[in-house]
N, C-alpha and C positions, 0 to 999 in steps of 0.2 A: 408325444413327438417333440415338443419343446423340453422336455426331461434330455433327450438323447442330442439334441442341438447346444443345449448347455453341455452336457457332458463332453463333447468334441470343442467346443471353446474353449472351456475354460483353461485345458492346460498349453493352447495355445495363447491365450492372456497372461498367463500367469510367466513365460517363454517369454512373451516381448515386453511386459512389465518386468520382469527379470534383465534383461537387456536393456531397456530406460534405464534403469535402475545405476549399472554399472557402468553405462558409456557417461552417466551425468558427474558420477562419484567417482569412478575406480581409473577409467582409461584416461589418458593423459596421452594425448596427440604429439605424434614426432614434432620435436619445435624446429621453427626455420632459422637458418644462419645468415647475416648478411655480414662484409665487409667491411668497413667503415678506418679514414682516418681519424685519430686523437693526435691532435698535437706530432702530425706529421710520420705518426707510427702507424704503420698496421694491425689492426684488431681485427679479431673473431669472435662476432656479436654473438649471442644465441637471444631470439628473440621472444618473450614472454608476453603473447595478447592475450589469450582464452584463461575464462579466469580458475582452468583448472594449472594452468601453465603458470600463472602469478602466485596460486595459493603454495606448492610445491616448490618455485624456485631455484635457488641452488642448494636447498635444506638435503641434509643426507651425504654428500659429496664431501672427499675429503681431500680432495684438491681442485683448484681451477687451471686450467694450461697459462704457461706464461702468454699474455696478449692476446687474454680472452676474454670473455664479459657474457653480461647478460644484462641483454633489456626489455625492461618493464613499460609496456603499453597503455596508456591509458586516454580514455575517451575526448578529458578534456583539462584544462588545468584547474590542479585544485590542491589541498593538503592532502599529501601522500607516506602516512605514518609506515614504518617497517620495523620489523623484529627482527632477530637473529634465530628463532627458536629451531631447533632442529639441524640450524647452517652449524657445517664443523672446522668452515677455514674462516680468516677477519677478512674484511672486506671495506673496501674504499665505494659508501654510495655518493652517486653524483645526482642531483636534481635539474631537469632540464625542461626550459615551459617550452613551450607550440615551435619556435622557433629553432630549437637545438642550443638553447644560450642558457649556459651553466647560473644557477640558480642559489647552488645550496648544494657542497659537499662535505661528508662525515666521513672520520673513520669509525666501521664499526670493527670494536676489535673485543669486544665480550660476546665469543661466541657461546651457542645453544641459551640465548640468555630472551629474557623479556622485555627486557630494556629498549623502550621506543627508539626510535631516531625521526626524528619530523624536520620538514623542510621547512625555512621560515620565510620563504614566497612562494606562489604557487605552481605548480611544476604538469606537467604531462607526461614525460616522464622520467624515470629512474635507471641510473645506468650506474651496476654493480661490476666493480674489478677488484684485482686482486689488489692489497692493501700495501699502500704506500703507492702502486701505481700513477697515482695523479698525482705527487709528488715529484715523479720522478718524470712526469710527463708537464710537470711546470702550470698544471689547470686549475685558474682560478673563476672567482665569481666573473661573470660578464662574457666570460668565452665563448665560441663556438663549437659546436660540434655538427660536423653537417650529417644530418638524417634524411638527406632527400633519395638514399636508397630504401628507403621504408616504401618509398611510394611505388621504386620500380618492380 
């Protein structure tokens, strides 16, 4: 009897361990958008919390829309190293701690490269545009940038 109880389990174990499997590794959940002023301009954030959303990025992509970004979530402030690997446009990251106040901006501009880029105070978090953006949007250390649509 327990022979034939195993035999109807197991390949429904093996179906939802299959399923664990691919929602922890493979799927990547629709990201959310918010609005957000920079320096008076309109952007279109795409926002990066889950960390299958962080690992993935804007890696693969061979354009960003003009006055669009992507922001990187994190729990708390701390050093938040980034690569390019994979990413195929440059990119301007911006480092931002708990309050939205600009920390620590790079251009990264060696793309699909391994080459670090580290914040040099600690940040929560990371807010990637298209490069020269923040040039042209006048953002320096000490800035603002209000995120209090994170919270709505």
């Amino acid at each position: 009897m327990s022979k034939n109880i195993m035999l109807i389990f197991t390949p429904v174990l093996v179906i939802i361990a299959g399923f664990l499997i691919w929602r922890l590794f493979f799927y990547l959940p629709t990201s959310d958008f918010i609005k957000i002023k920079i320096a008076d301009t309109d952007y279109k954030i795409e926002l990066a919390s889950s960390s299958a959303q962080k690992i993935k990025g804007l890696s693969k992509r061979e354009s960003l829309c003009p006055k669009c970004g992507m922001l990187f979530i994190f729990g708390f402030e701390t050093d938040l190293p980034f690569w390019m690997k994979d990413t195929l446009i440059p990119l301007d990251m911006i480092w931002l701690d708990k309050t939205g106040k600009i920390v620590d901006i790079k251009a990264a501009t060696e793309i699909n490269s391994s080459k670090i880029y580290q914040n040099q105070s600690p940040a929560q978090y990371v807010l990637e545009l298209n490069i020269n953006d923040s040039q042209k949007l006048n953002l320096k250390i000490g800035d603002i940038i209000d995120l209090s649509k994170l919270n709505d």
